[in-house]
VOGU-3710 file (C-alpha; in Angstrom, 3 decimals, decimal comma):
1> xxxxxxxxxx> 169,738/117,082/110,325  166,932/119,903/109,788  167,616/121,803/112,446  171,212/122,212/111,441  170,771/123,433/108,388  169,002/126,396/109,933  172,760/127,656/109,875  172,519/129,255/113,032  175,378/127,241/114,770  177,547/127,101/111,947
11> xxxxxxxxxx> 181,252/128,442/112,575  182,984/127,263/109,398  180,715/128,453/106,914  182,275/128,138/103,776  185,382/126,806/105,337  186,677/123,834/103,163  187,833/120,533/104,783  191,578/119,682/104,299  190,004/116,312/103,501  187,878/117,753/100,562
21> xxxxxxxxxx> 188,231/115,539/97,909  187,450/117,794/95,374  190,958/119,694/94,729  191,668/122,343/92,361  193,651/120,683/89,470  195,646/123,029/87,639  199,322/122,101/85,785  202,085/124,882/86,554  202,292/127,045/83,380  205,274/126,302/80,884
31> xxxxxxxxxx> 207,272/129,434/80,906  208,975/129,490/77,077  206,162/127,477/75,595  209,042/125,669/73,419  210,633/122,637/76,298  207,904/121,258/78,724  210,411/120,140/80,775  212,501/123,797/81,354  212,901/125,103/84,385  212,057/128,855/85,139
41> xxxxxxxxxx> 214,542/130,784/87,682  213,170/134,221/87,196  212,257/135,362/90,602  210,390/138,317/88,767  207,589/136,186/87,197  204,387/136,436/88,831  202,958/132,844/89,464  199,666/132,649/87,658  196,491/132,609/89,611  194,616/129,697/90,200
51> xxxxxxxxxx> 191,252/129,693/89,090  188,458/129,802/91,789  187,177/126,206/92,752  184,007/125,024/91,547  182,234/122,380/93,595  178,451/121,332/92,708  176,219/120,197/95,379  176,619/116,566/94,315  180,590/117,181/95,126  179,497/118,449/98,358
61> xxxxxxxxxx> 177,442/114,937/99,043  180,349/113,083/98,535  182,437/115,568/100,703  184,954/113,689/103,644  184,126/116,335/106,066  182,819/119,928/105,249  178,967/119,183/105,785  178,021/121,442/107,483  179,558/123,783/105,190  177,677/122,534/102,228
71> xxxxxxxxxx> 174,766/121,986/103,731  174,740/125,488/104,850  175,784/126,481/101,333  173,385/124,532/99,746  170,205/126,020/101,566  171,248/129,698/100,319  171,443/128,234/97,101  168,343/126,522/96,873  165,546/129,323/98,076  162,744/131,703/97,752
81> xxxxxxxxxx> 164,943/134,347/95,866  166,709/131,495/93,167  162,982/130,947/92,483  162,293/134,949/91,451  165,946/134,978/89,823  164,685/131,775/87,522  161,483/133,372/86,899  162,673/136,623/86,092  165,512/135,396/83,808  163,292/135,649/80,608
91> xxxxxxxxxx> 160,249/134,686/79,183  158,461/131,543/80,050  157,847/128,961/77,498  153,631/129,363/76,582  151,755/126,223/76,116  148,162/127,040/74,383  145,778/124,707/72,435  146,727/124,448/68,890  143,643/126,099/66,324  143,125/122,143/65,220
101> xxxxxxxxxx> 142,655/121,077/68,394  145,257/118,231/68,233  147,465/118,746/70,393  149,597/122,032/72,174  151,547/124,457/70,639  154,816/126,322/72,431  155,454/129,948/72,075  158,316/131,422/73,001  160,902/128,205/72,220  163,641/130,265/70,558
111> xxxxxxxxxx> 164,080/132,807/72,958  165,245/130,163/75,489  162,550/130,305/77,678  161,182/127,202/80,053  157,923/125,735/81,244  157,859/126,060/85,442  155,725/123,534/87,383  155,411/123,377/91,244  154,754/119,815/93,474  152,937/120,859/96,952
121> xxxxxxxxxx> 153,814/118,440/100,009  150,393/118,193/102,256  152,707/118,538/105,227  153,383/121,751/104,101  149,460/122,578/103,039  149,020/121,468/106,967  151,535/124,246/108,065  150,399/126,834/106,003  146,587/125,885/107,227  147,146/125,976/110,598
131> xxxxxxxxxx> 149,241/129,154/110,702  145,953/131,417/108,444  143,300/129,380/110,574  142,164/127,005/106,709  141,720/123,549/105,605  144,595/121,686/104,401  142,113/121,777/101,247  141,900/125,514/100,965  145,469/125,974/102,115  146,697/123,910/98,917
141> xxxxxxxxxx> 144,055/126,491/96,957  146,163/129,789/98,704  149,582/128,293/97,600  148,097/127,212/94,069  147,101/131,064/93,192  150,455/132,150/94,940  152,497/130,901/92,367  149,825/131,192/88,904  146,758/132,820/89,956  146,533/136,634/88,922
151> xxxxxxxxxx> 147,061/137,805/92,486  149,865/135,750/92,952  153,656/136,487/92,483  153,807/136,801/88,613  151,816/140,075/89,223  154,747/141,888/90,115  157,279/139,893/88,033  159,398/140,926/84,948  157,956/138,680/82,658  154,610/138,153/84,163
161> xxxxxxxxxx> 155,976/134,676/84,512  153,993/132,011/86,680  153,714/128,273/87,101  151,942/126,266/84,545  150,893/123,501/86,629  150,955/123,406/90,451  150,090/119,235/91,448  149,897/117,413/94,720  152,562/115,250/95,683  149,684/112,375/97,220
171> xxxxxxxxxx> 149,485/111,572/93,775  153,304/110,046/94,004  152,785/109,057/97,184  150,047/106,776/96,363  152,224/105,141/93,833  155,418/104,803/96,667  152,760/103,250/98,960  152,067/100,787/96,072  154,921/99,502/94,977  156,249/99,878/98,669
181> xxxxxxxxxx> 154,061/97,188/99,779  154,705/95,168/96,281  158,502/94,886/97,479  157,777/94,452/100,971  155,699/91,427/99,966  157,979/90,225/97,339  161,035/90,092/100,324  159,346/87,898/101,869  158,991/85,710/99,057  162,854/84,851/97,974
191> xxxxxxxxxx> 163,026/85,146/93,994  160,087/87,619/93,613  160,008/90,401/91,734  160,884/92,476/89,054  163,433/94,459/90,441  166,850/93,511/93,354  165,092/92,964/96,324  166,517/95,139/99,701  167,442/92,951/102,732  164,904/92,292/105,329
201> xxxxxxxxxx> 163,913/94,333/107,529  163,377/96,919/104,439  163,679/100,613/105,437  161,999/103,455/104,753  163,992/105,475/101,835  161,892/108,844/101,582  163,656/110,906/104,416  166,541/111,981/103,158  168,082/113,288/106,484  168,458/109,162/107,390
211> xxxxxxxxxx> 169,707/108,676/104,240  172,566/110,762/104,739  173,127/109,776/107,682  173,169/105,243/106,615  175,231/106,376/103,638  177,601/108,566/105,965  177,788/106,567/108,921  176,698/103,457/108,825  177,252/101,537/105,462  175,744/98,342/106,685
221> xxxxxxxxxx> 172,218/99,812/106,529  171,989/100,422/102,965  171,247/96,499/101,723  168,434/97,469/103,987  167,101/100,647/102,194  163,939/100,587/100,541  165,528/101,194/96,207  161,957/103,153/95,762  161,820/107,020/94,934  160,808/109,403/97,840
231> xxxxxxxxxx> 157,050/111,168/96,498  159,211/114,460/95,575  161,999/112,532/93,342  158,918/110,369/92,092  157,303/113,255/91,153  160,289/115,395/89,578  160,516/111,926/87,122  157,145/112,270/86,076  156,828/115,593/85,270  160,211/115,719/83,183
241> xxxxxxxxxx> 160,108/112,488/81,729  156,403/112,751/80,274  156,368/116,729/79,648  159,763/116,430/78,073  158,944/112,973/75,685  155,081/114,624/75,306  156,004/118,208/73,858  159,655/116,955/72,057  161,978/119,617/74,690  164,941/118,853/76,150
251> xxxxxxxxxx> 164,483/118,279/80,045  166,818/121,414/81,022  163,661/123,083/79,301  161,420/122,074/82,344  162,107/123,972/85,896  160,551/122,079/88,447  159,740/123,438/92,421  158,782/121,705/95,550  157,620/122,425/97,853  158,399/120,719/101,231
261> xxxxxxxxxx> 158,569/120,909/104,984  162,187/119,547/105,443  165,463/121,459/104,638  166,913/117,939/103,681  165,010/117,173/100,892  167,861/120,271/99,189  169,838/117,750/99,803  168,248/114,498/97,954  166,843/117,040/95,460  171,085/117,539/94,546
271> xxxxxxxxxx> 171,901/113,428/94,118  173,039/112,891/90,858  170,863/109,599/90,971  167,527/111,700/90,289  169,291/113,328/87,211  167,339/112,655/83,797  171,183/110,849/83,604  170,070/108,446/85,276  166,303/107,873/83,637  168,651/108,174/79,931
281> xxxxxxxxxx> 171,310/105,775/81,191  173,870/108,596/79,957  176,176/107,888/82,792  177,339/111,611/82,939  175,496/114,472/85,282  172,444/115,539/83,832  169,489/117,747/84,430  167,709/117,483/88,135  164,204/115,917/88,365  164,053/118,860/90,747
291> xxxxxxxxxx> 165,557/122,137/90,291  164,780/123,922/93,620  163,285/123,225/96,980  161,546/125,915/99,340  160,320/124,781/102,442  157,288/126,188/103,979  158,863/128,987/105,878  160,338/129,749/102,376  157,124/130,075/100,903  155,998/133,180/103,043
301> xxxxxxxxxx> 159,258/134,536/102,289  158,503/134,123/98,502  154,900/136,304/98,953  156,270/138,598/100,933  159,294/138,963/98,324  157,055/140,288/96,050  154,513/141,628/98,340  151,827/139,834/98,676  149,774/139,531/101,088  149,442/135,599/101,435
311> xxxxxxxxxx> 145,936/135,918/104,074  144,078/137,615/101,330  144,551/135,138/98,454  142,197/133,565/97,459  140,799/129,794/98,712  139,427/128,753/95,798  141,358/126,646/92,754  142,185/127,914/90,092  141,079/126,709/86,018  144,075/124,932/84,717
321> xxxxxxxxxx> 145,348/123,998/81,251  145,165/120,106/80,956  147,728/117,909/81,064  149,321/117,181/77,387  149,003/113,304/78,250  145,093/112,390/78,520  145,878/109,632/80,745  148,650/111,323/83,401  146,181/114,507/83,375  143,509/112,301/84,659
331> xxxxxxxxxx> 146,034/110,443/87,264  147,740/113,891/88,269  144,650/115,934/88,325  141,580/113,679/89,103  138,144/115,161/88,757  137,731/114,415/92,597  140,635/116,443/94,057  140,333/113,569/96,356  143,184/113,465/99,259  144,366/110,435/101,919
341> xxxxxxxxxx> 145,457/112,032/105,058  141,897/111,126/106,855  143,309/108,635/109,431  145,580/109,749/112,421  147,104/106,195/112,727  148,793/106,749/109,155  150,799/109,253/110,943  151,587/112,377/109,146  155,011/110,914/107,219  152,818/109,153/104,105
351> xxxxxxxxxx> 151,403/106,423/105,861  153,935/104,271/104,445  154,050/101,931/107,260  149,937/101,954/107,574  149,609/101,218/104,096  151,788/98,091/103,905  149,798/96,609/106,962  146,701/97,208/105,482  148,066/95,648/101,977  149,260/92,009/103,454
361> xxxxxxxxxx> 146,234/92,596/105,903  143,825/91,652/102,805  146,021/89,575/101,498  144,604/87,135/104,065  141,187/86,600/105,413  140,484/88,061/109,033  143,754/88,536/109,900  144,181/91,833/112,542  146,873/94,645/113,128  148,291/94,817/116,525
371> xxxxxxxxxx> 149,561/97,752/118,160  152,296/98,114/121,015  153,866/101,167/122,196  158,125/100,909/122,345  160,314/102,285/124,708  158,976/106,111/123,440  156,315/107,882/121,988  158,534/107,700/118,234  158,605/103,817/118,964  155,755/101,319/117,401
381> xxxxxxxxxx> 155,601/98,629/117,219  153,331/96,543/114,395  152,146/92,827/114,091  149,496/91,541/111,240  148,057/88,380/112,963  145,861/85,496/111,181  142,291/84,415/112,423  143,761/81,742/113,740  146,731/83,654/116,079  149,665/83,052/113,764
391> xxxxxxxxxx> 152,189/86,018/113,699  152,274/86,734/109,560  154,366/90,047/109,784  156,212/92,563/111,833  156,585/96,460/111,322  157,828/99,060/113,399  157,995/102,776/113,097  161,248/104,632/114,019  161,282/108,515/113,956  164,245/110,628/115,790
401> xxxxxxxxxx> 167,822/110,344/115,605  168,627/108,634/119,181  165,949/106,104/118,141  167,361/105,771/114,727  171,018/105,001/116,724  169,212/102,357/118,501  167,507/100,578/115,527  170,985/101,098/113,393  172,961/99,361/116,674  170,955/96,220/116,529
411> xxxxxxxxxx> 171,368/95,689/112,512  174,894/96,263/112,869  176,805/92,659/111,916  178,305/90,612/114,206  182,322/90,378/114,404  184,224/87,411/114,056  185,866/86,922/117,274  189,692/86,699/117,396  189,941/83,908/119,496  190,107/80,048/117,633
421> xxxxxxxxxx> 186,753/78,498/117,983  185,301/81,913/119,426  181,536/82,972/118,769  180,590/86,042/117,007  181,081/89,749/118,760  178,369/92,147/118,888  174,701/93,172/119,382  173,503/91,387/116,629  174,115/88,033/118,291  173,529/86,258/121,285
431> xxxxxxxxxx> 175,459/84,100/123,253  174,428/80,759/121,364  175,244/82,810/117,787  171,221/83,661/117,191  170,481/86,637/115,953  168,943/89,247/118,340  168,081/91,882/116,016  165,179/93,001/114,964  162,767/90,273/113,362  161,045/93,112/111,722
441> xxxxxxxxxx> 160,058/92,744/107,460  159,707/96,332/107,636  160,356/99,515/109,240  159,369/103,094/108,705  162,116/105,465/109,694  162,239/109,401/110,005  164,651/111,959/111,138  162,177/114,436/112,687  160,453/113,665/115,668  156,305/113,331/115,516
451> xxxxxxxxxx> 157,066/112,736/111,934  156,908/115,233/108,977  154,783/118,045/109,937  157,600/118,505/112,494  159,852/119,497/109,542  162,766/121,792/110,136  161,171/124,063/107,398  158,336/123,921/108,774  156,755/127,564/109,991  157,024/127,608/114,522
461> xxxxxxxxxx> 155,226/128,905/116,721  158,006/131,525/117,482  157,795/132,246/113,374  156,983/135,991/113,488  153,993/135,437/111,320  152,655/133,009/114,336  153,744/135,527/116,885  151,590/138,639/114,852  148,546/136,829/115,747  149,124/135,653/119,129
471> xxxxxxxxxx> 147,612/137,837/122,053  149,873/139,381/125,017  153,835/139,389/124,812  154,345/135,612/126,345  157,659/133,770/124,594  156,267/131,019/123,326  158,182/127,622/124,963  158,688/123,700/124,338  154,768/123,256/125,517  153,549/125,821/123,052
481> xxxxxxxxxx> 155,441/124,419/120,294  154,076/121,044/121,332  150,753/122,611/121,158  151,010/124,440/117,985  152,159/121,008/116,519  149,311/119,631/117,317  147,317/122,063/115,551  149,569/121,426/112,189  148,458/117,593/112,648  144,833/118,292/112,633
491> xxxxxxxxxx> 145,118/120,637/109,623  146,738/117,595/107,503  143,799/115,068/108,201  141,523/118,429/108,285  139,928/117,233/104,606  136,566/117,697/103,959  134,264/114,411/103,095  132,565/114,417/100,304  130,885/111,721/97,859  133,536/112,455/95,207
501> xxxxxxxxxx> 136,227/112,012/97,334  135,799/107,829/97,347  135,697/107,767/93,859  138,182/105,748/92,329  138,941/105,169/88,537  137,466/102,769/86,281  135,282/101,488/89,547  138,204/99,439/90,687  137,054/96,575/93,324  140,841/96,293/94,568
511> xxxxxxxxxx> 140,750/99,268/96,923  142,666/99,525/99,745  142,736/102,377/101,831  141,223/104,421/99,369  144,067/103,432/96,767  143,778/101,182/93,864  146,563/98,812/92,955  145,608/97,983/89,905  145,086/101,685/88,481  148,392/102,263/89,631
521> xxxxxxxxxx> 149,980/100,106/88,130  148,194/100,423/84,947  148,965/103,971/85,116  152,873/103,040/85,844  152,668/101,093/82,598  151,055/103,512/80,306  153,963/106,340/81,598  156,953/103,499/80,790  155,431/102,557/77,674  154,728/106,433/76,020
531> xxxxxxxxxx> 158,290/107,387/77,746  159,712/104,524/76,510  162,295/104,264/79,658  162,087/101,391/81,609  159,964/101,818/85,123  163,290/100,327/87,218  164,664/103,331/86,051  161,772/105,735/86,288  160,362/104,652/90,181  164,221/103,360/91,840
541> xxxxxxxxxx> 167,032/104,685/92,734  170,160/103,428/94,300  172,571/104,950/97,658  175,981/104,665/97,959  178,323/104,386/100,730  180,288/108,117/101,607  183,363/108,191/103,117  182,785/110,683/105,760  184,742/111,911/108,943  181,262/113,475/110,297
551> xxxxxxxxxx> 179,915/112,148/113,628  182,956/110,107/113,809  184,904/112,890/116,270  183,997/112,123/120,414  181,700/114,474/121,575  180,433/115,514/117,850  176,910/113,678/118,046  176,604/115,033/121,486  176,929/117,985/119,919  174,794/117,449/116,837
561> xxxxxxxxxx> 172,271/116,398/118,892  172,074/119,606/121,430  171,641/121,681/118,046  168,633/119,680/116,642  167,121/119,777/120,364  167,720/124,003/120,162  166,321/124,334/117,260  163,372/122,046/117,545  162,209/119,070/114,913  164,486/117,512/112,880
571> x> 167,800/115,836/114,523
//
């Protein structure tokens, strides 16, 4: 689904659906104003305009067949130049130790102004350090005094506006890989739990291109979903939730970027589920977690909106004002700067996967992880296995969309056969009614092939910025695109080792894979408690079936799929 929304392709731009179930409701005028009922006959009258349509990007989710359209739509409408427009539409709110030294104070609250804060992806740190030849480490430093250092784009801005804080989306991630492997665990244990447990095998929930797609096409996959946040939503929670609750704003007084490598996440970043609605139980649309998404690419396109030179900032970080909650300051910016992506066999899509083998893994003494390859390179394969030989779980990894068909065929229910006495029809059953699905407790499931450094917003090695360093006038092809991916994947496990980096808080003896449990959870706690919201509603979310004419025409996925191989990554 990336690739498509690189709007190339796109013939019916803003071309409606006659499905559209969004409909412009207007009554026909009363022409006397006295008899509701009276009939008009006066050919002279000119009928009265109706006014223009207004559809929000949650309408356009929940659209029966324009898509594309709004897909296409939605991409112009969250970019680089909505991010100027927002930061140029008045003065930022100004957050500045108070002369007690109690707390914060806010200037600029009655002249409407907001406080703007900016998540980083590390896919995207990878991209932008393999295209200027950095460290994932120094690449997050470049992007960091893009957006608030002095050299950075408030330098030519109106209002000299910046972000206030610019954090690192590992920080949700950790907690996702967490409480992943908490409800993985607790599946397998009927009754567990604190929250609905998701039908077995559980699915990965953080790529919201396969989420669109289960909730579009294939209804019968969503029992499966994983219910937790994706890092980004996670993140969007935190920071309104705790700023808004901390400094006593309303949420719509927060504008919140991220910055990601997929053109999809526009699209979970517009679900009324991550609405502060949702966190306040209002019911009714509220304010987004996230306001905007800019992918990689994007980012360029912001510097060079406002002309800077990206190369020649600077790749060092930057002093920042702390946190107004002691605790989330330390758990959002710990003294380490330590990072995760250090082992290839994580992958480069959050480790998700790796993280809930090496959770049950401990769980019991000298048990292994066993590899095998599937029928591609995008099919894994997983089995923890005691000391003694006994099979204790089974994981797979699924990334691409003809793989994704393939897993979603073989969780697909049996029918009842129409014959008296006749056995269940379909690929979910044998012969002798067992099932031959999957036997799988979890999988780990992405749109883009490789993973997510292979992003649709991800910068290419035909990006003109790749193609300004290159030497000669060779196109680059498929192989040099393979190779430059390659390059993107060493740049996100390209962190540099350090003493500090293995430091974890409190000197917590429940470490696993660099990640402690227990500090997560106490730190999920502490934000429910000092929020007072509930953490089901704070880290889960929820999907919903879509009634959708997409992918449903014959030849359509054909066709889908010869624009995502065109375009390169994504479907």
């Amino acid at each position: 689904m990336s690739a498509i929304l690189s709007a190339d392709d796109l013939s019916d731009f803003i071309t409606p659906s006659v499905a559209c179930i969004k409909p412009v409701e207007t009554l026909p005028a009363n022409p006397s104003g006295d008899n509701e009922l009276e009939i008009s006959f006066n050919s002279e009258s000119k009928p009265t305009p109706a006014p223009p349509a207004e559809i929000s990007l949650t309408d356009c989710l929940a659209c029966s067949g324009c898509v594309t359209s709004a897909e296409a739509v939605l991409v112009s409408m969250q970019s680089h130049a909505e991010v100027l427009s927002e930061l140029d539409s008045g003065p930022a709110l100004r957050l500045c130790g108070n002369t007690t030294g109690t707390g914060i104070d806010i200037e600029n609250l009655d002249q409407g102004g907001r406080i703007y804060v900016a998540s980083v992806s590390p896919q995207s740190r990878a991209s932008i350090a393999a295209t200027f030849k950095v460290t994932e480490r120094e690449a997050g430093y470049m992007i960091e005094q893009l957006l608030s250092g002095p050299k950075g784009i408030k330098n030519r801005a109106v209002y000299r506006n910046g972000f206030q804080w610019v954090v690192d989306t590992n920080i949700a991630r950790e907690t996702c890989l967490v409480l992943g492997a908490e409800e993985v665990v607790g599946s397998m244990i009927a009754g567990t739990g604190e929250t609905k447990q998701p039908t077995k095998p559980i699915l990965t929930s953080s790529c919201p291109g396969w989420i669109c797609y289960a909730e579009k096409t294939h209804p019968h996959i969503l029992p499966h979903l994983s219910r937790l946040k994706s890092p980004q939503a996670l993140m969007g929670t935190l920071l309104k939730t705790s700023l808004s609750r901390t400094l006593g704003i309303s949420p719509d007084r927060i504008w919140h970027v991220a910055i990601m490598p997929c053109f999809d996440k526009k699209l979970e970043a517009s679900r009324e589920e991550l609405t502060d609605a949702a966190w306040e139980g209002a019911g009714t649309r509220g304010v987004r977690d996230v306001d905007c998404v800019i992918t990689s690419k994007e980012l360029l396109m912001l510097a060079e909106s406002r002309k800077v030179d990206f190369a020649k900032l600077p790749r060092t970080p930057l002093p920042y004002m702390p946190f107004p909650e002691p605790k989330l300051n330390s758990f959002l910016f710990p003294s380490s700067r330590r990072r995760r992506n250090k082992v290839p066999a994580a992958g480069t899509s959050g480790g998700n996967l790796y993280y809930i083998l090496q959770y049950y893994a401990s769980r019991h003494e000298g048990a292994t992880v066993e590899t095998a390859r599937g029928r591609n390179a995008d099919v894994l394969e997983y089995t923890v296995t005691s000391a003694t030989g006994e099979t204790l779980l089974k994981a797979a990894r699924y990334y691409g969309f003809r793989n994704i068909q393939n897993l979603v065929r073989r969780l697909k229910p049996a029918r009842p056969s129409r014959m008296p006495g006749g056995k269940p029809i379909g690929s979910a059953r044998k012969a002798g009614g067992k099932a031959t699905g999957p036997d799988y407790s979890y999988v780990e499931v992405m749109a883009c092939p490789g993973g997510c450094t292979n992003g649709g917003g991800q910068i290419k090695v035909d990006d003109p910025v790749i193609i300004g360093q290159a030497i000669g006038e060779v196109k680059p092809g498929p192989q040099e695109q393979k190779e430059w991916l390659a390059q993107v994947d060493e740049a996100y496990f390209s962190g540099e080792e350090s003493a500090e980096d293995e430091s974890i808080p409190d000197s917590r003896d429940d470490v696993i894979d660099g990640i402690s449990p227990s500090y997560i959870k106490d730190t999920l706690a502490h934000w429910a408690t000092t929020t007072g919201l509930d953490l089901d509603r704070l880290a889960y979310t929820s999907y919903r079936e879509v009634i959708s004419d997409v992918g449903k025409n014959i030849g359509e996925t054909e066709r889908v799929i010869q624009i995502a191989s065109k375009e390169g990554g994504g479907w």
